[in-house]
C-alpha positions as CSV (number, residue, x, y, z in Angstrom):
1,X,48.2,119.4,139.2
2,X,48.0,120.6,135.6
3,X,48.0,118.2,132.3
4,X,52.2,118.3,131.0
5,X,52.1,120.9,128.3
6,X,53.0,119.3,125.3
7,X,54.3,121.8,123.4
8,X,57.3,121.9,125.0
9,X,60.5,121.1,123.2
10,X,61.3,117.4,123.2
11,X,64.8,116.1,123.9
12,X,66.5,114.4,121.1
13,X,67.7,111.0,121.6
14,X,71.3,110.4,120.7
15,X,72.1,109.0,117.4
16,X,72.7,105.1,117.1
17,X,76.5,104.3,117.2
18,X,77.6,103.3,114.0
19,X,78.1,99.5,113.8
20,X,81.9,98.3,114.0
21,X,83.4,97.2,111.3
22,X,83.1,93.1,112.1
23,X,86.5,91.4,112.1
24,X,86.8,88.5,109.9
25,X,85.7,84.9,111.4
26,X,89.0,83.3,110.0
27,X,92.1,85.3,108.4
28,X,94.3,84.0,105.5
29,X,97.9,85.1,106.4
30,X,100.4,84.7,103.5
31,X,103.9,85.2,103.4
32,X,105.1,85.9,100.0
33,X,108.2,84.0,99.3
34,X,110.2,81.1,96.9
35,X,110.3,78.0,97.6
36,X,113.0,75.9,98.1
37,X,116.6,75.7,100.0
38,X,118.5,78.3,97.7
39,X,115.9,80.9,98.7
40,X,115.2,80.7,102.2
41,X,117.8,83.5,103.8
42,X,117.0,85.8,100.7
43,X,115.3,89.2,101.7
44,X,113.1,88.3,98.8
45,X,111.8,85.7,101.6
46,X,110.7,87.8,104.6
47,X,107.4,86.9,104.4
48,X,107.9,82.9,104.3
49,X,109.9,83.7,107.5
50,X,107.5,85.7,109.0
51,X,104.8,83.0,108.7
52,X,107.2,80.6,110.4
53,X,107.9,82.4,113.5
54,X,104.2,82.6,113.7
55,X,103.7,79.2,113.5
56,X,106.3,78.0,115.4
57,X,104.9,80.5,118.6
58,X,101.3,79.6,117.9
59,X,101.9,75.8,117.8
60,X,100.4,75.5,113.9
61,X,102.5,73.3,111.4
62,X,102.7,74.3,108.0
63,X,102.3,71.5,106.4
64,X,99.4,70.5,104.6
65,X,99.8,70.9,101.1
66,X,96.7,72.5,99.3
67,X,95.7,75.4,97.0
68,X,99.1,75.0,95.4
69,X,100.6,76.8,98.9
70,X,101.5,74.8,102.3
71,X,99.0,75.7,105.0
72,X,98.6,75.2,108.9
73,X,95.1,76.8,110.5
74,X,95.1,77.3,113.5
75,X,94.6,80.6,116.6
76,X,96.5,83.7,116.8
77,X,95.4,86.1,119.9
78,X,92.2,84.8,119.8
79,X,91.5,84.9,115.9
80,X,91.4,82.1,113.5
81,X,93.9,81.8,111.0
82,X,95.2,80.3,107.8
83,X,98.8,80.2,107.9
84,X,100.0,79.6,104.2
85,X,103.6,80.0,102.2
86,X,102.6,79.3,98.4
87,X,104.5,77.0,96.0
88,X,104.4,78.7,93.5
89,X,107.3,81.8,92.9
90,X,107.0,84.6,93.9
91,X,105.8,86.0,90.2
92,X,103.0,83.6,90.2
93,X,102.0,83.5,93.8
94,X,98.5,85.4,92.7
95,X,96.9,82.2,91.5
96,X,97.9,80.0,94.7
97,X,96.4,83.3,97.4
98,X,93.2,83.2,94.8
99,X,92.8,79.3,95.4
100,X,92.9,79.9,99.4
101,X,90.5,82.6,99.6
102,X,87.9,80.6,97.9
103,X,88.9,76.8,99.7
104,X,87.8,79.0,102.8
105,X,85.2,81.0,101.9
106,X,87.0,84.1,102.7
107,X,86.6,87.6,101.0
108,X,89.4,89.6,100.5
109,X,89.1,91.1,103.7
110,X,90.3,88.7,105.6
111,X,93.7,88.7,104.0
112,X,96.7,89.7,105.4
113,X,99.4,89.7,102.5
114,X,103.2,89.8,104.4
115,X,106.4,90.4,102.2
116,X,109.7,92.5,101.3
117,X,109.8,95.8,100.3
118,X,112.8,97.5,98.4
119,X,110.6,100.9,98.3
120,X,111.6,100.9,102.1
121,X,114.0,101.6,104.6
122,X,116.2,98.0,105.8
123,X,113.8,97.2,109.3
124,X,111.3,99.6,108.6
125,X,107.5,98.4,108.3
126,X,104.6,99.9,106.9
127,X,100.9,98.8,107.4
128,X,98.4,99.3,104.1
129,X,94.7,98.7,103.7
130,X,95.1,98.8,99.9
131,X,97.5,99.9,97.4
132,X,98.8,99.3,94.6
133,X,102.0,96.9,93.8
134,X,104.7,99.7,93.4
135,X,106.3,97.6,91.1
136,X,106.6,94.6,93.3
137,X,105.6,91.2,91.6
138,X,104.8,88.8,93.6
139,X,102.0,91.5,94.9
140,X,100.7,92.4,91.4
141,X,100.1,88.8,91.3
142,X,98.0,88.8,93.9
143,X,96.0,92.0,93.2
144,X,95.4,90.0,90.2
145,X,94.7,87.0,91.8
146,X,92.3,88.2,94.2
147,X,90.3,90.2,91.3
148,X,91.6,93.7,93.8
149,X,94.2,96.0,95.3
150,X,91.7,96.3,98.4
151,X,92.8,93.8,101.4
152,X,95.8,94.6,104.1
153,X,99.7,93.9,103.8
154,X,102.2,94.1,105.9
155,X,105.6,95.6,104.0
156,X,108.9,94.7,105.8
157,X,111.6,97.0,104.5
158,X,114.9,95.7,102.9
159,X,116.6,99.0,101.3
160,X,120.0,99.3,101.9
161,X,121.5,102.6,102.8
162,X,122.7,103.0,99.1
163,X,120.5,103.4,96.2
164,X,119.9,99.6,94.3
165,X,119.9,100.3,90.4
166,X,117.2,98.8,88.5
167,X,118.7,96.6,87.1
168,X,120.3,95.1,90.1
169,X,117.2,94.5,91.8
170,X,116.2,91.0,91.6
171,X,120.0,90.1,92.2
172,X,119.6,91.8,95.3
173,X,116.6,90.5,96.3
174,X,117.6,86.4,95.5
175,X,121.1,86.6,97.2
176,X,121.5,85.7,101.2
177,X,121.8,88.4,103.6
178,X,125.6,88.5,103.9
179,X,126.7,87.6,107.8
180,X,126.3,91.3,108.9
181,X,122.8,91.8,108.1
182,X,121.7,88.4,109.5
183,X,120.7,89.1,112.9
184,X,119.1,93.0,111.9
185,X,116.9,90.4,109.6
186,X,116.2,88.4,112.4
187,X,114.9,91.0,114.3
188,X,112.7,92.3,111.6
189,X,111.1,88.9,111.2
190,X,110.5,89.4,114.7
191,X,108.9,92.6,114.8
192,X,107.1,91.4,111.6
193,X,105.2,88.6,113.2
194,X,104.4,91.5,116.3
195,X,102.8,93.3,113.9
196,X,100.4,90.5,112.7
197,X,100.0,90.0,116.2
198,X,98.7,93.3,117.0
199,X,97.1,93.6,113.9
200,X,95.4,90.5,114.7
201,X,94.4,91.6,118.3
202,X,93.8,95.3,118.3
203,X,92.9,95.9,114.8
204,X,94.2,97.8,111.8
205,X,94.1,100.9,112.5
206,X,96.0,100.5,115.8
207,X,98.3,98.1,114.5
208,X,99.1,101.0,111.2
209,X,99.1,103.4,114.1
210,X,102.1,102.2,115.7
211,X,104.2,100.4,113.3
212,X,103.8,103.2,110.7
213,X,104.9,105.8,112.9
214,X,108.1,104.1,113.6
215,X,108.7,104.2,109.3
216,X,107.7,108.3,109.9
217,X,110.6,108.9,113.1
218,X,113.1,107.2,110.8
């Protein structure tokens, strides 16, 4: 039998598979909100609300006070989390998100940054990876919190069907859903804590996949 010739063409190997991006080992969830009795049914508080119904269905008790926010860690489909409402306003919640990130460690990437957005449709939600605060706040408090505009949110939409003037904004945003709108707010707190879900589970880009599609069919 004759020597191989080796000459002959070699088969290339396949490339390496690029390496996944690695989930954070512990998320920092914050719902953007005010505190205090006169506040809570406000759209302005979505994202307080939001944290709630996922502490209530996860067991965690927001409670402890620390990093000038009230915080509960505990699991979330399989993921640590950081469950945290600050106690600051709204305007000032950048300092309080700021103080959590660093009490855990945590780079920017593991937060997930829930609250109201006027920019959008009532019920609508839209999933971001960055951005900037399109004139929202509490959020440009954060971004300058957290030293970035680079770590996910999770916008739930409280437009009405007619146009809000500027300068009726903040009234909007501070006064309780009248009865009518209670339970459609209900259900988008809901939906809003299936989307931290998913995006907890399955991943960002999935999570965008589906819950920004619904904002595109609307």
């Amino acid at each position: 039998m004759s020597a191989p010739d080796s000459s002959s063409p070699k088969i290339p190997l396949p490339a390496p598979a690029a390496p996944m991006a690695k989930a954070p080992a512990l998320w920092v969830v914050v719902g953007l909100g005010n505190p205090g009795a006169d506040y809570a049914d406000t759209p302005h508080n979505l994202g307080f609300r939001v944290i709630a119904r996922l502490a209530e269905a996860a067991g965690v008790r927001v409670s402890r006070p620390e990093a000038r926010s009230l915080t509960g860690l505990g699991e979330i489909e399989g993921r640590r989390v950081v469950l945290a409402t600050p106690l600051t306003y709204m305007n000032l919640s950048g300092g309080a998100v700021g103080e959590l990130l660093k009490k855990y460690e945590a780079g920017r990437e593991a937060l997930l940054l829930v609250f109201d957005e006027l920019s959008l449709p009532f019920g609508s939600i839209r999933i971001r990876e960055r951005g900037s605060a399109g004139g929202h706040n509490g959020v440009e408090s954060v971004i300058d919190g957290v030293g970035s505009p680079e770590f996910t949110r999770i916008r739930l939409g409280i437009a009405p069907d007619h146009p809000v003037a500027p300068e009726h904004k903040a009234a909007y945003v501070l006064k309780a859903f009248p009865k009518s709108w209670k339970e459609p707010a209900e259900e988008l707190v809901d939906r809003g804590a299936e989307a931290v879900r998913m995006l907890l589970r399955d991943g960002v880009a999935k999570a965008m996949n589906e819950f920004n599609r619904q904002v595109e069919r609307s």
